[in-house]
C-alpha positions in Angstrom: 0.0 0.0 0.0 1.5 3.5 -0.9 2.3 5.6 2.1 -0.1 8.7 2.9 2.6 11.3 2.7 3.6 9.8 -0.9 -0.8 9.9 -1.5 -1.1 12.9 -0.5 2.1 14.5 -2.6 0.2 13.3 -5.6 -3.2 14.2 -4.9 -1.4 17.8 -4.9 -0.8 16.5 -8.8 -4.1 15.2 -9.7 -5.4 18.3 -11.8 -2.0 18.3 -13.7 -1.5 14.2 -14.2 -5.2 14.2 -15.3 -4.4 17.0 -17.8 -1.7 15.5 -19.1 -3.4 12.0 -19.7 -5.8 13.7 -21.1 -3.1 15.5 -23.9 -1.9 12.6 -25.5 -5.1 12.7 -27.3 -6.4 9.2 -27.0 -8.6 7.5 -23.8 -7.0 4.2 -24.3 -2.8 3.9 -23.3 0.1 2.0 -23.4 2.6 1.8 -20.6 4.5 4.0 -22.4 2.7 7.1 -22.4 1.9 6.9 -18.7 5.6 6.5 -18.2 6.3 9.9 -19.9 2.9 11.7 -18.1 4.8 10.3 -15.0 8.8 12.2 -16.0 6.8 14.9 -17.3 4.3 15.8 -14.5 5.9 13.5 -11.2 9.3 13.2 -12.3 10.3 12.3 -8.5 8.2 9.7 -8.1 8.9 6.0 -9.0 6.8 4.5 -12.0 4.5 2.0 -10.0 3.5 4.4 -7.1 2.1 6.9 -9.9 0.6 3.8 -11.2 -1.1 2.5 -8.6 -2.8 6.0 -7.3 -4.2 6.4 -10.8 -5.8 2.8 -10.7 -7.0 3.3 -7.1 -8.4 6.5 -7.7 -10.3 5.5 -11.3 -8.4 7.9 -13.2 -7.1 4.9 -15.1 -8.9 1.5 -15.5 -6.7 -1.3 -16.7 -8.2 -3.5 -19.8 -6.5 -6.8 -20.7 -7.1 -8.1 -24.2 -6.0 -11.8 -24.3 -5.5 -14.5 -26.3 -4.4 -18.1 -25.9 -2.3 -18.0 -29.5 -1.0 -14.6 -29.8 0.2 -11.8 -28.1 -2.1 -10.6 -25.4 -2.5 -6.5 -24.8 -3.0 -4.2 -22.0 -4.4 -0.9 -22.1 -4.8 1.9 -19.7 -8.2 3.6 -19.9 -9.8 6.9 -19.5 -12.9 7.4 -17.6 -15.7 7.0 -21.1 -13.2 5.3 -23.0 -15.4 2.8 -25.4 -14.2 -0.8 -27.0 -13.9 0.9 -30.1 -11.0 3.3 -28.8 -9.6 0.0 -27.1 -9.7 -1.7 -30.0 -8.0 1.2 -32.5 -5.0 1.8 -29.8 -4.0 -2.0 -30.0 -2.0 -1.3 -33.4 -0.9 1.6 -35.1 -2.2 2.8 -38.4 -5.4 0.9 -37.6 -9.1 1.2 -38.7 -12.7 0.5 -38.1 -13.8 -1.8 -40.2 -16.4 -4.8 -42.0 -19.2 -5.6 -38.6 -17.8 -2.8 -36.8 -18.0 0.1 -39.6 -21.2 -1.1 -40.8 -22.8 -0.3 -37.3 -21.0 3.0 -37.2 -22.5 4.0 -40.1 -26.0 3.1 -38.9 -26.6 0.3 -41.6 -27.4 -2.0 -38.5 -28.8 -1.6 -34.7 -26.9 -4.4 -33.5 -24.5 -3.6 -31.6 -21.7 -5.9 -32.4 -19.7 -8.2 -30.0 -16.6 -8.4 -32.1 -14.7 -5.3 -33.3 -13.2 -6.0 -36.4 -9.7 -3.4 -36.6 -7.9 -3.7 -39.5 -4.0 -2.5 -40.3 -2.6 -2.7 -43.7 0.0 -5.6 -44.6 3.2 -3.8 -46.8 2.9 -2.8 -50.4 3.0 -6.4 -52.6 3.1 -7.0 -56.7 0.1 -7.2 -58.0 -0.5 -10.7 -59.4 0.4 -10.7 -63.3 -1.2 -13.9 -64.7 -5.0 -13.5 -65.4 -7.8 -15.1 -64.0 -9.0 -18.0 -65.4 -12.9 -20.4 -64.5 -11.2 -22.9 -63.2 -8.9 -20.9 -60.6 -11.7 -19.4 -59.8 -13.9 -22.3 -59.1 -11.3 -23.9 -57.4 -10.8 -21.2 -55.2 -14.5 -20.7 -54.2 -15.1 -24.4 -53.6 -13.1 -24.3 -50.7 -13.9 -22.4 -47.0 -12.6 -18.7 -47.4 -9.4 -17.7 -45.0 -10.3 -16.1 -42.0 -7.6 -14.9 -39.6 -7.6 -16.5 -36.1 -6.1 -13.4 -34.1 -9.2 -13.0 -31.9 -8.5 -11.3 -28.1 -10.8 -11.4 -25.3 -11.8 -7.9 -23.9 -14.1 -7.3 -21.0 -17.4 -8.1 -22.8 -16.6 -8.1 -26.3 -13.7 -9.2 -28.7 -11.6 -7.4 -31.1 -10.4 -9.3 -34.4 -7.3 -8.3 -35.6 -7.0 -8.5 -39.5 -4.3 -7.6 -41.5 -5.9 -6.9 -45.2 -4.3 -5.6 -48.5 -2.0 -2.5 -48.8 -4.7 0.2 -50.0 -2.8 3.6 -48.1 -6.0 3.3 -46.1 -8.3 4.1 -48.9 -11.6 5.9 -48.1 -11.1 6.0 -44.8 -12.1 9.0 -42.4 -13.0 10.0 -39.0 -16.1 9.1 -37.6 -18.0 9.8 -34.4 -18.6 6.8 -32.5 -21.5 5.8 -30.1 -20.4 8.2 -27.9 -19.3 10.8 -29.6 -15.2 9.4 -29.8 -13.0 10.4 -33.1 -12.7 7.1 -34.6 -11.1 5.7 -37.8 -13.4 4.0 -40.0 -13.7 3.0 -43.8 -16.3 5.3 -45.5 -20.0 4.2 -46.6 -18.6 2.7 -50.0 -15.7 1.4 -49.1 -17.5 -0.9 -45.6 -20.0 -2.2 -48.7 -17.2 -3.6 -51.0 -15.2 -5.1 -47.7 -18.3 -7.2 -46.6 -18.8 -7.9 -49.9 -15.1 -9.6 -50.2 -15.3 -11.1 -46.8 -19.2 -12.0 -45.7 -18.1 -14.2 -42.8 -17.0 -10.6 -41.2 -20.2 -9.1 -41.3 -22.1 -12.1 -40.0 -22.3 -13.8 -43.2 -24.5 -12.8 -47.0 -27.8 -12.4 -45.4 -26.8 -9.6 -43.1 -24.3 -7.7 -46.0 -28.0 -7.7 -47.8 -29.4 -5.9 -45.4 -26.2 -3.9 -44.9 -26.7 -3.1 -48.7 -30.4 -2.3 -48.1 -30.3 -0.2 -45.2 -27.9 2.0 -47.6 -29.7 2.1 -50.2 -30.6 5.7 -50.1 -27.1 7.1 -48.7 -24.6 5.4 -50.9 -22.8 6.8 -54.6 -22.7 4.3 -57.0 -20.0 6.5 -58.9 -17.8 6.3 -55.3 -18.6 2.7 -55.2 -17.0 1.4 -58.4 -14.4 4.6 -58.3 -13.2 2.7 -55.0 -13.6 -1.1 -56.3 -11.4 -0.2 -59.1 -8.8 1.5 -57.0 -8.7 -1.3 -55.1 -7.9 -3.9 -58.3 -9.2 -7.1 -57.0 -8.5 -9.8 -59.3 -11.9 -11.8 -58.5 -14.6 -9.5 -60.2 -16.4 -8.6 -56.8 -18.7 -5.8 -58.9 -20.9 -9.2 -60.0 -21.7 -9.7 -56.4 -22.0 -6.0 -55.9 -24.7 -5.9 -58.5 -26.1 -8.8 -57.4 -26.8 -7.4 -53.8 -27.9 -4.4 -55.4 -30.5 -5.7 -57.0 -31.9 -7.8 -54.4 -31.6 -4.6 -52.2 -33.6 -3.0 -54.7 -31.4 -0.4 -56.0 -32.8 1.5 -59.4 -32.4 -0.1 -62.5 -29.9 3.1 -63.8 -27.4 2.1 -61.0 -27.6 -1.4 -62.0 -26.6 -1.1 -65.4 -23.7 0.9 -63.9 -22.8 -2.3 -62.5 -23.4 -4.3 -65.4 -21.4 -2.4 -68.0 -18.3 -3.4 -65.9 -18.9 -6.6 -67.6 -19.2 -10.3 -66.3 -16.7 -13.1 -68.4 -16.8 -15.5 -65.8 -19.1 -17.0 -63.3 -18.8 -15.8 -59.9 -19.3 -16.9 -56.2 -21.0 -14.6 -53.7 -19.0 -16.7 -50.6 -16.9 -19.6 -50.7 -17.8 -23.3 -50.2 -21.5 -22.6 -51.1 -23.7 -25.7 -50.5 -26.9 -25.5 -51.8 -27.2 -22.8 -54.2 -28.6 -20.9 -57.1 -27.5 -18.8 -60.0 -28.3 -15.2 -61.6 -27.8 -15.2 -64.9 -27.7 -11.4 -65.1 -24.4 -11.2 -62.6 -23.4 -14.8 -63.5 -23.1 -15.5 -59.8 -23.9 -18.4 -57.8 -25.2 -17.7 -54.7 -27.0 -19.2 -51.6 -31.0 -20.5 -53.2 -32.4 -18.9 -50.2 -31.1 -15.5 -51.0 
């Protein structure tokens, strides 16, 4: 237990430590930056005295994030702090995205119990040989990769993904539930990720209604403007068009879809078991849908 004279010496500090927590601009911290609060504010005092009065007095709450196959993280909250903040402080360069941006932007009311952060992998080649049916097939017939780095928070789970090199394309700052700065991909660009990977977004049937409930906010121009920036070799703008359509998006914005062409047939997910096919977006898809 700290001794009351030490206590007391830093209660004389709380306005200033409190201050300075509050200047490094994000609720959720590393180690780190406490350390430099403490040499900047209380250089005199040792690193786990300062520590321990800002835990016992709730100016800090300590958040583990753990898993059983990876490293674990452990954050130091503000008072308000939300999962989201959490979850963006666990990597630099990180974002918002798939479940979590699609309830930030309001195209769900479920609040979700995973948080999905994503941070870019390095710059890579793009492949040169072109696509060919049977690639294709082959590819689809099997279960889609899905990364495994899943912490446990206090309540939730945040999902660690490390997608494509993109320079954070359509990306921006959006308020959160509580008002919190947070990084998140745009309108557009959360409807082509679910589109590539379904199973983070809770599978087809909810990127539908994703696709629905954004039926009146999103531009088809930024839509394919973004797909094509984003030079997938799989020709995703089949199962755009196709969840379009069943969202019942005009006929003009269809056939902006549909002049993008279709030469192969498509899968909306991978490893489709019962199934039907749209002729229009030469896609094979799930027979309920």
């Amino acid at each position: 237990m700290m001794p009351g004279k030490q206590r007391k010496r830093l209660e004389a500090e709380r306005e200033r430590l409190l201050t300075a927590l509050e200047s490094v601009g994000r609720r959720s911290l590393r180690l780190e930056e406490i350390r430099q609060v403490r040499r900047a504010v209380v250089p005199g005092f040792g690193e786990g005295s300062v520590l321990e009065y800002l835990l016992d007095e709730g100016i800090l709450q300590m958040v583990d994030l753990e898993s059983t196959r990876y490293p674990s993280f452990r954050r130091y909250i503000l008072q308000g702090a939300t999962a989201f903040e959490v979850a963006l402080s666990l990597r630099g360069g990180s974002y918002l995205s798939h479940a979590s941006a699609v309830f930030l932007h309001g195209l769900t009311e479920q609040l979700p119990l995973r948080i999905y952060v994503n941070r870019e992998q390095s710059p890579k080649p793009e492949p040169e040989d072109g696509l060919t049916q049977e690639a294709l097939t082959r590819a689809f017939s099997r279960p889609g990769r899905e990364t495994t780095y899943v912490l446990s928070g206090p309540g939730y789970e945040v999902v660690l993904l490390s997608g494509k090199w993109t320079a954070n394309l359509e990306v921006s700052t959006l308020s959160g539930i509580q008002g919190e700065a947070l990084m998140v991909t745009k309108l557009e660009r959360t409807l082509i990720d679910i589109t590539v990977r379904p199973t983070y977004a809770g599978g087809v049937y909810q990127v539908l209604e994703a696709y629905r409930a954004a039926k009146d906010r999103v531009s088809v121009g930024v839509l394919l403007a973004t797909l094509k920036k984003l030079n997938y070799l799989y020709p995703y703008h089949q199962a755009i068009g196709f969840y379009m359509e069943r969202a019942g998006y005009s006929e003009q914005a269809l056939r902006r879809v549909e002049e993008l062409g279709a030469e192969l047939d498509f899968y909306l997910a991978h490893a489709l078991s019962s199934r039907a096919y749209s002729k229009r977006w030469r896609l094979h898809h799930p027979d309920m849908l």
